[in-house]
GUKE-696583 format. One record per atom (N, C-alpha, C): x, y, z. Coordinates in steps of 0.02 Angstrom, whole numbers, plus 32768, in hexadecimal, padded with zeros to 4 digits. Layout:
% residues N
XYZ;...
***
This chain:
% residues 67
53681C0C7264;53631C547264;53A11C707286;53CD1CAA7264;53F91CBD728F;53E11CFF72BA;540B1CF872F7;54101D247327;53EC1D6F7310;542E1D8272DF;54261DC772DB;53F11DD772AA;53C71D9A7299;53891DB57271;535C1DC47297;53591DAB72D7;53221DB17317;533E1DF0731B;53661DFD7349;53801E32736C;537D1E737337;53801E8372E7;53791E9472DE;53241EC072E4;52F01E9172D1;52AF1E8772D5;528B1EA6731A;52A31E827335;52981EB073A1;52AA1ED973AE;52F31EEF7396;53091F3B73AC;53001F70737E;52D51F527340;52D21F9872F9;52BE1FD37330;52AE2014731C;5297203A733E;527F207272F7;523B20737312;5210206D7345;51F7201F732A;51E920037370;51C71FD77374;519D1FBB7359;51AF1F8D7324;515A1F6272F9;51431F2E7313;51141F0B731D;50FD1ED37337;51081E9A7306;513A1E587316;51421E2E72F7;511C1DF5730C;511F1DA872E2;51241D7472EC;513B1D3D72E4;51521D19730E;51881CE772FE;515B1CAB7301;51901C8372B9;514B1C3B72AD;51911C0272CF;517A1BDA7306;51B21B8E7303;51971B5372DA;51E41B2D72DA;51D51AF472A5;51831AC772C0;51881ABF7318;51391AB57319;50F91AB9730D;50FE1AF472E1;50CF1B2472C9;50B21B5D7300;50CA1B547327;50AD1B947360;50CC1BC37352;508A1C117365;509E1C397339;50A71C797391;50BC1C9C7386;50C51CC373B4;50D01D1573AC;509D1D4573CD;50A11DA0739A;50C41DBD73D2;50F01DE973CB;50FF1E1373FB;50EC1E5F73EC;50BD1E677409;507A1EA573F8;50AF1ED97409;50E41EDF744B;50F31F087460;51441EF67487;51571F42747C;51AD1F2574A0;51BE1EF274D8;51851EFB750B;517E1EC47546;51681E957541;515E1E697506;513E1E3574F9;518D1E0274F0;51B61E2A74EB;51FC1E1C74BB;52331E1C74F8;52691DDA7505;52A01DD87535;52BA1DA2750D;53071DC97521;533F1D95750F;53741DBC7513;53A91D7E751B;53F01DA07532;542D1DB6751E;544F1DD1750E;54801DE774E1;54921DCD749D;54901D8374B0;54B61D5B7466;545C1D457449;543C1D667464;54001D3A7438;53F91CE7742D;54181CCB744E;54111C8F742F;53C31C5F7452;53B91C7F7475;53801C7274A1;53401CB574A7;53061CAB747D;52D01CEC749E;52881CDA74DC;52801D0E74EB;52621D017512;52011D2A74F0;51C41D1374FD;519B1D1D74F4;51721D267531;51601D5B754D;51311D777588;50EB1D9B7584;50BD1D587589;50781D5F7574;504C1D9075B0;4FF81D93759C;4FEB1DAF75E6;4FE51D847622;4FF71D39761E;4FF91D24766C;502D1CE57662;50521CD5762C;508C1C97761C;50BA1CCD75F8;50E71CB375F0;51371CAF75CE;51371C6F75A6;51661C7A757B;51851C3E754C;51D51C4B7550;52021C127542;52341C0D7534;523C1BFE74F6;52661C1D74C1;52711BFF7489;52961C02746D;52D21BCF745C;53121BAD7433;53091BD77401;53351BF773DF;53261C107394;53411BE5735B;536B1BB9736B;53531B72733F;53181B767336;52EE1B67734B;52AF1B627348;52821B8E7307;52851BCB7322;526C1BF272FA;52701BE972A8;52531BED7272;524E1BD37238;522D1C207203;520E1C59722B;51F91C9271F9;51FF1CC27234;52071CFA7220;51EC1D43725A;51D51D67720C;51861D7A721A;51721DA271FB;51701DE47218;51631E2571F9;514C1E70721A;510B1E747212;50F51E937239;50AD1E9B723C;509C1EE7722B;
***
């Protein structure tokens, strides 16, 4: 998955709730803007649940749907 397909997706405005599927099959929604971190070049996102975080390679990543 490239960068600026995420980054596009997180920063649309206004805000849609996505989900990103990894090659693991774990699937992950970001209901809301604060669910969503990462750092300039995107090459790394971050996922902030109500009591964990995830780190996640965007290698990884394999679909981002819109919700």
């Amino acid at each position: 998955m490239h960068a600026q397909a995420i980054k596009d997706v997180a920063e649309g405005r206004p805000f849609r709730p996505f989900t990103i599927r990894l090659s693991s099959g774990a699937e992950y929604t970001f209901a809301e803007p604060r669910n969503f971190g990462a750092p300039k070049n995107y090459r790394e996102i971050f996922y902030f649940g109500d009591s964990d975080w995830v780190s996640i390679d965007i290698d990884n990543v394999v679909e981002v749907t819109r919700k």
